[in-house]
N, C-alpha and C positions, 0 to 999 in steps of 0.2 A: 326771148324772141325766137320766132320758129324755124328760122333760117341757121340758126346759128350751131355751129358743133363743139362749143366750149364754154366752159359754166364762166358767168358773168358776179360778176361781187353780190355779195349776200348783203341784207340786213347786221348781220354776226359782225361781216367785216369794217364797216360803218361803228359799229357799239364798240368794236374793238380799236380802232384808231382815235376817236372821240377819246377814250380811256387813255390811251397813250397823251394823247396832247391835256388831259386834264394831268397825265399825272407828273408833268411839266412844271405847274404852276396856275398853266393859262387858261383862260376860259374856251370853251366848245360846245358851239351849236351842231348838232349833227340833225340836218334835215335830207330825208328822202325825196326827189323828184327825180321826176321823169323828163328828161332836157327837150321830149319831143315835144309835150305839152306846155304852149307857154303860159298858161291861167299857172301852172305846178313852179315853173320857172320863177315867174310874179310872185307867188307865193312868199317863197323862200329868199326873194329878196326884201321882200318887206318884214319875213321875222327877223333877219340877219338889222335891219334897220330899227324896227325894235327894242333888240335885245342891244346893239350896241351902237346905233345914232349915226351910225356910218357905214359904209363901204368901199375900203381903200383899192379892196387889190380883187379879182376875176379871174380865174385859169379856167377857161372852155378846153375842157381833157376830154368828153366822155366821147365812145369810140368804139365802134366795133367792123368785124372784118368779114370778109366772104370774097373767098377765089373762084377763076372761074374763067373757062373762054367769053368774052363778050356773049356770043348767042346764044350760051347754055344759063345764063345769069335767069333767074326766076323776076316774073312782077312783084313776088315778096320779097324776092334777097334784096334787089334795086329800093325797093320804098323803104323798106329796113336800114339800109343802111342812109341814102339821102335822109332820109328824118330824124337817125339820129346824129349822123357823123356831119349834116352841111347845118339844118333846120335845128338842128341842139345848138348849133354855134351862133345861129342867129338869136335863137332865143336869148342865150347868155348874154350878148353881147347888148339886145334892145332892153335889157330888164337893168343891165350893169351900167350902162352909161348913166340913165338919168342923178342917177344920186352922187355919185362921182360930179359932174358938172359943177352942180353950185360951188361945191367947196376946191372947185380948180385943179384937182390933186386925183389921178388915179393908174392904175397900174393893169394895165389887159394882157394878158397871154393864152394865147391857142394854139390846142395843140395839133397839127398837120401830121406829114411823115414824107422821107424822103421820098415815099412814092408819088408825091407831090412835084416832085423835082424830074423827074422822069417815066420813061413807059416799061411800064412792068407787066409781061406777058403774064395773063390771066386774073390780073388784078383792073381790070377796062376799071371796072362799075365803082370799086374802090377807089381806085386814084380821082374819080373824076369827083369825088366828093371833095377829095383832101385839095385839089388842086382850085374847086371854088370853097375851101375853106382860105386859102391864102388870099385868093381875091379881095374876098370880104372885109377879111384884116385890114390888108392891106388900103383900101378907101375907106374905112373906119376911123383907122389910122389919121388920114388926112382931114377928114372931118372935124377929127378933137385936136387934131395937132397946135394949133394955139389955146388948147385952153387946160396945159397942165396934167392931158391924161396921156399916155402911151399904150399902143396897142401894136404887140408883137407874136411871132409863129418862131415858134419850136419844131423844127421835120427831123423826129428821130431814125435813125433805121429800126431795124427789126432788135423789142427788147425782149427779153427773155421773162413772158408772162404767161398768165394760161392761156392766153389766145395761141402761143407754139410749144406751150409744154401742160396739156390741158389736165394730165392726171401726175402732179407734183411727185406722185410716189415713183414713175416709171420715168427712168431717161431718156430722152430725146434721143431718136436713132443716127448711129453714126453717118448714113448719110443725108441724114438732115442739117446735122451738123457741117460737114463737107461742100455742103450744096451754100449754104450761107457764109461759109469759113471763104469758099473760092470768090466770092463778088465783092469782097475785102480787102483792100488795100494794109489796113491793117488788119491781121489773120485771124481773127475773131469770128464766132458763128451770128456776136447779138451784144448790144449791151444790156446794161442793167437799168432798171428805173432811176436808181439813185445818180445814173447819167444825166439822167432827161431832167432832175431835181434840180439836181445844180446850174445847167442849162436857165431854166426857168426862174431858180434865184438870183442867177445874175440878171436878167432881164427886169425882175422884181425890183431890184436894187437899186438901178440906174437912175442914176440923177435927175434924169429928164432928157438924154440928151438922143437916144434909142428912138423910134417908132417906126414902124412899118418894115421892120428888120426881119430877115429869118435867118433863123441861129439852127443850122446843119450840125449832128449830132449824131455821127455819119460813118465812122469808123475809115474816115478816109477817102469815100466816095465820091465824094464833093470833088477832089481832086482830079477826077474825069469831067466834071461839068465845068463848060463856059462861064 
């Protein structure tokens, strides 16, 4: 995407995770889309259906970021990001429910960000996506709520990926560190994805009794908000 200043997941890293979960036991479909296009979205829900006759479980992750004062935000950064961080999650969620339905039984999770929960200078164009990502959920949510599916949000803080550490060989600068360490209640710069995992398996897990929940993953922050 051309707005963007950090390299986004390859192909390589797709072939390489596939490997991982085959070399598990389990089986693994690894399909390429594009979450902005939903014909691409459709697709892949119907190999997924396919190859194994079902689709229990949906995590709308995909996601990408751009800073920025409000009036300096570009007509590409804005459409870049609404299409794929608000218009991805529609897709996922309109291609995910119907197969889910009949068999009563299903499991949704998207991902937001704490910047969801509050106003973050220079993040306008961003947050306003992540903040109608919860919307959506959330009357999603109550849509299927009697009929066996749950649909929840995840708002992590800032995790430690190439989106803030975009060249893995160099360290993040100590005042970047600093900068993120201070808005911490716990003194942390970021978590880790295998934060945001856990987060999301427990939501996966849940009996049935979850929907329309958002699970802060927040390093603390949460604890300044009402």
């Amino acid at each position: 995407m051309s707005s963007l200043t950090y390299p986004l997941a390859t192909s390589e890293d797709l072939t390489l995770t596939a490997a991982m979960v085959a070399g598990t036991g389990r089986r693994c479909l690894a399909v390429p889309v594009d979450v902005r296009e939903s014909a691409e979205v459709n697709a892949g829900v119907e190999q997924i259906l396919e190859q194994f006759g079902r689709l229990d479980i949906a995590l709308a992750n995909a996601g990408i970021v751009s800073t920025g004062a409000l009036v300096d935000v570009t007509d590409t950064e804005w459409n870049e990001l609404v299409a794929t961080n608000l218009t991805g999650v529609f897709n996922t969620l309109r291609a995910a429910l119907p197969p889910m339905r009949p068999r009563r039984w299903g499991r949704i999770v998207v991902t937001a960000s704490m910047g969801a929960r509050m106003g973050i200078k220079g993040q306008s164009a961003y947050n306003a996506t992540k903040w109608g990502v919860i919307g959506m959920a959330k009357s999603a949510a109550l849509e299927v709520a009697g009929e066996g599916i749950t649909v929840n949000i995840v708002c992590p803080t800032t995790v430690r990926t190439p989106m803030v550490q975009p060249d893995p060989e160099r360290e993040v600068s100590e005042e970047m560190v600093r900068q993120f360490t201070r808005v911490n209640p716990i003194p942390k710069p970021w978590i880790e994805a295998e934060d945001v995992t856990r987060a999301v398996m427990y939501l996966v897990l849940d009996p049935g009794v979850l929907t329309g929940t958002i699970m802060e993953v927040s390093l603390g922050s949460s604890a300044r908000m009402s």
